[in-house]
PyMOL CGO cylinders between C-alpha atoms (Angstrom):
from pymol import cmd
from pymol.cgo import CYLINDER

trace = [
    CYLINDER, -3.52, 64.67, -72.03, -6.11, 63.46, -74.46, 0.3, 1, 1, 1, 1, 1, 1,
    CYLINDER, -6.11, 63.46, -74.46, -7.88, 66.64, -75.00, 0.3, 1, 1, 1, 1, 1, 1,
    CYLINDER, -7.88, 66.64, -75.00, -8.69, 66.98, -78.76, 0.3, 1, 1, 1, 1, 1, 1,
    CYLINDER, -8.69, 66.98, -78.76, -6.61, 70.62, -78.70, 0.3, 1, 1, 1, 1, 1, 1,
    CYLINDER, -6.61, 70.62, -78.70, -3.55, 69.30, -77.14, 0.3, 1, 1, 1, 1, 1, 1,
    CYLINDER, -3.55, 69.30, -77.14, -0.32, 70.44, -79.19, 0.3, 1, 1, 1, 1, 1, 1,
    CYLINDER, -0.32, 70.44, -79.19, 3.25, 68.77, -79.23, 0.3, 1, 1, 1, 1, 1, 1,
    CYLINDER, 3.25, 68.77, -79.23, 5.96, 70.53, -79.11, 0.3, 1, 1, 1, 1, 1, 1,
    CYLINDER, 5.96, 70.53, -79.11, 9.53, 68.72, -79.68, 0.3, 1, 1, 1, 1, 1, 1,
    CYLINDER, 9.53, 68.72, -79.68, 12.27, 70.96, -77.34, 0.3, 1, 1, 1, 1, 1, 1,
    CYLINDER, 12.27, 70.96, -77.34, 15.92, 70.22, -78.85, 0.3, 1, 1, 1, 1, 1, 1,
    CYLINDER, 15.92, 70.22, -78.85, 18.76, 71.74, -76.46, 0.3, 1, 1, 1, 1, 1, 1,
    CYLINDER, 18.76, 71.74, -76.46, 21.58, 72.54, -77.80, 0.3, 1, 1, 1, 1, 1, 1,
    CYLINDER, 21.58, 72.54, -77.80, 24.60, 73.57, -75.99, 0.3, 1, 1, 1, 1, 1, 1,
    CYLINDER, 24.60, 73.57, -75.99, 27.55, 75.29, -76.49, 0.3, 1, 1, 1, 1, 1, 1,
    CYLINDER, 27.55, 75.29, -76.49, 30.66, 74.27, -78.22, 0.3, 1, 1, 1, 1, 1, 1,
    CYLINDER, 30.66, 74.27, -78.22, 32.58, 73.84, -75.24, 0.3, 1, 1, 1, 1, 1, 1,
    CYLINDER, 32.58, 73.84, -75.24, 29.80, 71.62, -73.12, 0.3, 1, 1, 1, 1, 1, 1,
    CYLINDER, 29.80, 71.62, -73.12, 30.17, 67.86, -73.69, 0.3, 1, 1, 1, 1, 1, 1,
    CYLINDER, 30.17, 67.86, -73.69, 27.43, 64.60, -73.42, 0.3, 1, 1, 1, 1, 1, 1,
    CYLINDER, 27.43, 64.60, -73.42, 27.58, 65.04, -69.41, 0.3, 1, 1, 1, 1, 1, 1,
    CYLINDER, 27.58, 65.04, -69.41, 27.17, 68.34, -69.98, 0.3, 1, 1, 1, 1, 1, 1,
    CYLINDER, 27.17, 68.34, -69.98, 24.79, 68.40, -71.68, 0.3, 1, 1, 1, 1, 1, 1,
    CYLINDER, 24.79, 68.40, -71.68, 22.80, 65.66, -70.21, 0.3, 1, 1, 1, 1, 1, 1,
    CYLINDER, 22.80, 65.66, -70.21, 23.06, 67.70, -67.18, 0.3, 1, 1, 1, 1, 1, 1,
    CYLINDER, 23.06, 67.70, -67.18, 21.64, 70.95, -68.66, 0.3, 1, 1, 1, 1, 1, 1,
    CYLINDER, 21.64, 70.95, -68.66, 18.52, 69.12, -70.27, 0.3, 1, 1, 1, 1, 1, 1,
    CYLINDER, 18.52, 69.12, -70.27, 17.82, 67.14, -66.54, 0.3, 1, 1, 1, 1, 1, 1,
    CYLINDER, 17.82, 67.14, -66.54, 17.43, 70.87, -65.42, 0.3, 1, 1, 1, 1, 1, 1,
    CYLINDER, 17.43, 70.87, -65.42, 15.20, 72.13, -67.89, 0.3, 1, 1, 1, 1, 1, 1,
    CYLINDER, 15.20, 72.13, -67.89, 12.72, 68.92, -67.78, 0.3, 1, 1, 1, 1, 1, 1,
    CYLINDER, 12.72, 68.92, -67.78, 12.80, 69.26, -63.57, 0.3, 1, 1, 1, 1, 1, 1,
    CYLINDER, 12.80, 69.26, -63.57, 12.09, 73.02, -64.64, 0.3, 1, 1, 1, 1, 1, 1,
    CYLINDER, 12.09, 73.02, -64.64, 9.36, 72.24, -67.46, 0.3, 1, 1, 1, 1, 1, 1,
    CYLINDER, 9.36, 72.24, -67.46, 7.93, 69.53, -65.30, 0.3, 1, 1, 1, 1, 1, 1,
    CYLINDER, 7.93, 69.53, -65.30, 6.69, 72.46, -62.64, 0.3, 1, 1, 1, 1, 1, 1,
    CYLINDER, 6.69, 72.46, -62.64, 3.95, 73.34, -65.60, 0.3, 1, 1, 1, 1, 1, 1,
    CYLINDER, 3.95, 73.34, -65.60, 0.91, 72.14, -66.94, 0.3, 1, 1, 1, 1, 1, 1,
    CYLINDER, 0.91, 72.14, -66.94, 2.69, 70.06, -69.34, 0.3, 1, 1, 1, 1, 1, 1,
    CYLINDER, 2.69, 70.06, -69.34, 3.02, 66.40, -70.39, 0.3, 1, 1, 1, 1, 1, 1,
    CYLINDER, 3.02, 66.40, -70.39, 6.92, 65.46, -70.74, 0.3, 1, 1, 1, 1, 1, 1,
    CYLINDER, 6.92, 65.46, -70.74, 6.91, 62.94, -73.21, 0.3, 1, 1, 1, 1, 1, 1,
    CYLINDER, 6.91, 62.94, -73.21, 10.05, 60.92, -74.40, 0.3, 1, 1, 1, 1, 1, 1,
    CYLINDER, 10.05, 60.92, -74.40, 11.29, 61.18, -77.76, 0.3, 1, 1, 1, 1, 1, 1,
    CYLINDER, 11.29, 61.18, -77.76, 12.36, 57.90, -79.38, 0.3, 1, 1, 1, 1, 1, 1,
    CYLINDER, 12.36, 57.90, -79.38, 15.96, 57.04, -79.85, 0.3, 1, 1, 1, 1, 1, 1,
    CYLINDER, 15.96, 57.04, -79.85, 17.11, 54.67, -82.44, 0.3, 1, 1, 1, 1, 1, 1,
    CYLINDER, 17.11, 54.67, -82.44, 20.28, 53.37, -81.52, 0.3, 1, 1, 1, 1, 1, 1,
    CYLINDER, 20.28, 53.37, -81.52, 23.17, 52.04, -84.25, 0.3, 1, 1, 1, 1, 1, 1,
    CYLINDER, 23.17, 52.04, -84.25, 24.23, 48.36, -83.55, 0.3, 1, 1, 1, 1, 1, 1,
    CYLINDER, 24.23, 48.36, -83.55, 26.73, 48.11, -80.39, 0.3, 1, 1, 1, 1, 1, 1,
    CYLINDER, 26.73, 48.11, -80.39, 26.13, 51.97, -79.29, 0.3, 1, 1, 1, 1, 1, 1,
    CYLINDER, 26.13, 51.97, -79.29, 26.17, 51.96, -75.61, 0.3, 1, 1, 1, 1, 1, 1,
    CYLINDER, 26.17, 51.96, -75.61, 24.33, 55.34, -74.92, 0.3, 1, 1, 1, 1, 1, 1,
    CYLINDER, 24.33, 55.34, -74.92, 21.92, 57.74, -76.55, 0.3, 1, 1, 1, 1, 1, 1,
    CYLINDER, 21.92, 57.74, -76.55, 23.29, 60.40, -78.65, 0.3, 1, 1, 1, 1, 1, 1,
    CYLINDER, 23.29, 60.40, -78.65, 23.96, 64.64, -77.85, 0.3, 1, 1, 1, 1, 1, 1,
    CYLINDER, 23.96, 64.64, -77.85, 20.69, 64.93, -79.67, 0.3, 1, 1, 1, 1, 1, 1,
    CYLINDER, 20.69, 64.93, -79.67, 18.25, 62.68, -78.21, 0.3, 1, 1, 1, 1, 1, 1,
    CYLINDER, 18.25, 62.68, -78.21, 20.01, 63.77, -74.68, 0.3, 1, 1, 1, 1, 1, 1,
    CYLINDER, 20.01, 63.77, -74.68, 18.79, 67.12, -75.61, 0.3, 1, 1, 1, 1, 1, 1,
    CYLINDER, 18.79, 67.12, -75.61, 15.37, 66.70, -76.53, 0.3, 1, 1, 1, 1, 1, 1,
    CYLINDER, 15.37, 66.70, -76.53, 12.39, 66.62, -75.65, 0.3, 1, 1, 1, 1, 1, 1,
    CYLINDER, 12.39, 66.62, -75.65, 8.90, 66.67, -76.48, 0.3, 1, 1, 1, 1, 1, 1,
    CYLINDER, 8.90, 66.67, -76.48, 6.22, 68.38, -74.73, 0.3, 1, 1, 1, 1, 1, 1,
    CYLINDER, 6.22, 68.38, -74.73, 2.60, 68.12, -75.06, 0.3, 1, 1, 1, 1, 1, 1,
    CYLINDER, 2.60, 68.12, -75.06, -0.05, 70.90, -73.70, 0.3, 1, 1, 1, 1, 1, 1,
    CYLINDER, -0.05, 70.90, -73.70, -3.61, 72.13, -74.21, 0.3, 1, 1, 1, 1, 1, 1,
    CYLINDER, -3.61, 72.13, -74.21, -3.53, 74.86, -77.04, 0.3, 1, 1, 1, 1, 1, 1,
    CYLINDER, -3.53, 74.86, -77.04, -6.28, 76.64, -74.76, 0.3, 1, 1, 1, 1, 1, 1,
    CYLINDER, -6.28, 76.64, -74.76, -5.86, 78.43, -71.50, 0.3, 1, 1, 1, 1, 1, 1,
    CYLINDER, -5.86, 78.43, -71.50, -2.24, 80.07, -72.58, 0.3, 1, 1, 1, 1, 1, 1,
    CYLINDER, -2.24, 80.07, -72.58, 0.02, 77.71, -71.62, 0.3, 1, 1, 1, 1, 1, 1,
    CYLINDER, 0.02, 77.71, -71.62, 2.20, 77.88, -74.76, 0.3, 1, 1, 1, 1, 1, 1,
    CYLINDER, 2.20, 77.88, -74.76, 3.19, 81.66, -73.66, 0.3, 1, 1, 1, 1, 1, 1,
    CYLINDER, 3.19, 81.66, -73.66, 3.96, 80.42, -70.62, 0.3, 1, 1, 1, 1, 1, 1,
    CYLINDER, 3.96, 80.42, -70.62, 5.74, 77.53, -71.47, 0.3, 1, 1, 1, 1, 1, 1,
    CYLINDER, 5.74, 77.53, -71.47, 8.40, 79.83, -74.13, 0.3, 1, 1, 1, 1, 1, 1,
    CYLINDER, 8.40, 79.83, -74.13, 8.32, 82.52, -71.34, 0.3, 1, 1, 1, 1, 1, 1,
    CYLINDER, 8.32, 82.52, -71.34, 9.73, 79.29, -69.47, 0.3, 1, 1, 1, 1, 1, 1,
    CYLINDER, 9.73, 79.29, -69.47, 12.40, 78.53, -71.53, 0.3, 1, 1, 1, 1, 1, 1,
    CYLINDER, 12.40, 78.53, -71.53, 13.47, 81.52, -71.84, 0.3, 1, 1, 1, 1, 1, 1,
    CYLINDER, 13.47, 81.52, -71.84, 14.12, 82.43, -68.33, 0.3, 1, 1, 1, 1, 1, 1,
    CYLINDER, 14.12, 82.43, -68.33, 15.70, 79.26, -67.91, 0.3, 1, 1, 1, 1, 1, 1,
    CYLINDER, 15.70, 79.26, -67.91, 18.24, 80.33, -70.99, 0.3, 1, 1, 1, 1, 1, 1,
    CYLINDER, 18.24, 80.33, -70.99, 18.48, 83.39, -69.50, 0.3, 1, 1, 1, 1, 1, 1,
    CYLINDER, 18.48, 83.39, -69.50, 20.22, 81.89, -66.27, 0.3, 1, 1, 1, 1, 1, 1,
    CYLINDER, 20.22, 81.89, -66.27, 22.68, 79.56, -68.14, 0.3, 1, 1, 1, 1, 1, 1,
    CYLINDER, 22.68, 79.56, -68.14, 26.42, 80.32, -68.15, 0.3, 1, 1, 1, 1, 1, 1,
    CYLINDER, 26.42, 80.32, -68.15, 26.65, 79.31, -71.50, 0.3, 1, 1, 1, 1, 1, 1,
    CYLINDER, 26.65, 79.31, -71.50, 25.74, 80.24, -75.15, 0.3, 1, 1, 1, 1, 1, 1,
    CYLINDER, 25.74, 80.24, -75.15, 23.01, 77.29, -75.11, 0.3, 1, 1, 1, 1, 1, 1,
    CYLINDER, 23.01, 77.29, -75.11, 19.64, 77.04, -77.72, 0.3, 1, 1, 1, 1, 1, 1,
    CYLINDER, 19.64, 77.04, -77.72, 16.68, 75.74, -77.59, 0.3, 1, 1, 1, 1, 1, 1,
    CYLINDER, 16.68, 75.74, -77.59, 14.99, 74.92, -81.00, 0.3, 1, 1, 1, 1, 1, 1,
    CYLINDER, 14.99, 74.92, -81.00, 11.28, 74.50, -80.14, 0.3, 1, 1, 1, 1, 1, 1,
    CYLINDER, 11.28, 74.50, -80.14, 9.31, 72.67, -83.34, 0.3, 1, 1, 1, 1, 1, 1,
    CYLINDER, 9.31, 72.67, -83.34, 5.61, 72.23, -83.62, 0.3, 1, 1, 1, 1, 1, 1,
    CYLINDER, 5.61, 72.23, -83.62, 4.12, 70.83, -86.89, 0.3, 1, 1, 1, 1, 1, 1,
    CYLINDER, 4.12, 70.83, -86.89, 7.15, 71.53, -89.10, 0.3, 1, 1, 1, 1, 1, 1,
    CYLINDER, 7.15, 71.53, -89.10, 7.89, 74.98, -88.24, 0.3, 1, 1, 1, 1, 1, 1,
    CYLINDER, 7.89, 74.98, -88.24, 10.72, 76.08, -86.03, 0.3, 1, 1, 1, 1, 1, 1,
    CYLINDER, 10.72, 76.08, -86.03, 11.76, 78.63, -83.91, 0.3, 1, 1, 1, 1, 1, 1,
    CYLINDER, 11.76, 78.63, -83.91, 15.47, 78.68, -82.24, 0.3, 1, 1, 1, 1, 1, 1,
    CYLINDER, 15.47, 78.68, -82.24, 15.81, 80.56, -78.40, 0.3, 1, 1, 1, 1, 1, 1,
    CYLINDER, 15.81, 80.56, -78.40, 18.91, 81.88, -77.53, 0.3, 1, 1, 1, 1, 1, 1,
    CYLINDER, 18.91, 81.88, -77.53, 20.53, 85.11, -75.94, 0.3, 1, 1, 1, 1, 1, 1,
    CYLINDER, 20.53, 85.11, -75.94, 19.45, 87.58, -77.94, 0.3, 1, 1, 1, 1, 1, 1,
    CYLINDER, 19.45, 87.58, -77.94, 18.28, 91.28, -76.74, 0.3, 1, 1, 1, 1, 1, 1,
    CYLINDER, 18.28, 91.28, -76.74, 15.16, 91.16, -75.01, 0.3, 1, 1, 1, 1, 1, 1,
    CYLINDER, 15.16, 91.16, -75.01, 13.43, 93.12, -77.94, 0.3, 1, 1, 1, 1, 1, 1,
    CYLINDER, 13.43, 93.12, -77.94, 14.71, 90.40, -80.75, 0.3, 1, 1, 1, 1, 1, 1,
    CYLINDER, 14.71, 90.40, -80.75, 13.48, 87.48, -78.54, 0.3, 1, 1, 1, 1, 1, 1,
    CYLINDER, 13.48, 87.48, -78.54, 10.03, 89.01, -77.52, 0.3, 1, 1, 1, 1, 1, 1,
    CYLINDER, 10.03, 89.01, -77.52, 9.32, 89.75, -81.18, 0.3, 1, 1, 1, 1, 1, 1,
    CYLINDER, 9.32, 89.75, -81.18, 10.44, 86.56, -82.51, 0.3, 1, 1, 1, 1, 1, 1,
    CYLINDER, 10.44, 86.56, -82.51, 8.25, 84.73, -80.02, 0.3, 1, 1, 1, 1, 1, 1,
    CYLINDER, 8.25, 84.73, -80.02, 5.10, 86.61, -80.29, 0.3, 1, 1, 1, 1, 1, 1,
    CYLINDER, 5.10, 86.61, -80.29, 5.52, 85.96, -83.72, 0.3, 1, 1, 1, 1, 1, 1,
    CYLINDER, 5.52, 85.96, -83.72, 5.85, 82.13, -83.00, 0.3, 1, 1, 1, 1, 1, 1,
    CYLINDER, 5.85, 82.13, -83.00, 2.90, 82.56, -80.16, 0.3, 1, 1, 1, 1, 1, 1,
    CYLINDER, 2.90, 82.56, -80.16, 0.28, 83.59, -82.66, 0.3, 1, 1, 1, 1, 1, 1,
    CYLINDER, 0.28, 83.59, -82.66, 0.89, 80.78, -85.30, 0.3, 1, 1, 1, 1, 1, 1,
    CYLINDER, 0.89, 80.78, -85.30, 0.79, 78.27, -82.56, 0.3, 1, 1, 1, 1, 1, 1,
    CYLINDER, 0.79, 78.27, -82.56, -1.21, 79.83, -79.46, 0.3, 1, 1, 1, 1, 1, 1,
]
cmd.load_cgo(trace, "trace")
């Protein structure tokens, strides 16, 4: 996308304190097969590695960035996306979603809490 109103989103996933690396590489490789059914870009997000690591760490696993047109509502869709997906997970899992500096952290909360925080989050960003 090279539209002049595409937005960036960066996804972090974190999972629960029980879930480990394979863990949780596994639960981000099902959100970005999930994300990548939208009309979204699924950009990588730069790792810097320390001398002699041999992997990425928990946090780059987890994350992601997204970009998307900020017309045509697919930044609804793509939170209503995420969370569904938390919805299904076994586990106590977030998702921070950031877009130019301002946060906003998905998790299982009531329906109510979550709708309101995202509509919220929707109208500074939609």
């Amino acid at each position: 996308m090279t539209e002049p109103d595409t937005q960036r989103a960066l996804l972090r996933l974190e999972a629960d304190g029980d879930s480990d690396a394979e863990e949780l590489d596994r639960l981000a490789r099902r959100l970005r097969a999930e994300l990548g059914e939208l009309d979204v870009d699924l950009l990588p997000v730069a790792a810097e590695l320390p001398p002699g690591a041999k992997g990425a760490d928990p946090v780059t696993i987890g994350s992601l960035m997204v970009a998307f047109s900020a017309a045509g509502g697919v930044f609804p869709g793509l939170v209503d996306t995420l969370r569904d997906w938390l919805g299904r997970q076994a586990g106590k899992h977030k998702i921070k979603v950031t877009i130019d500096g301002d946060t906003v952290e998905l998790e299982r909360a009531t329906t109510a809490e979550r709708q309101q925080l995202i509509d919220a989050f929707v109208q500074r960003h939609g």
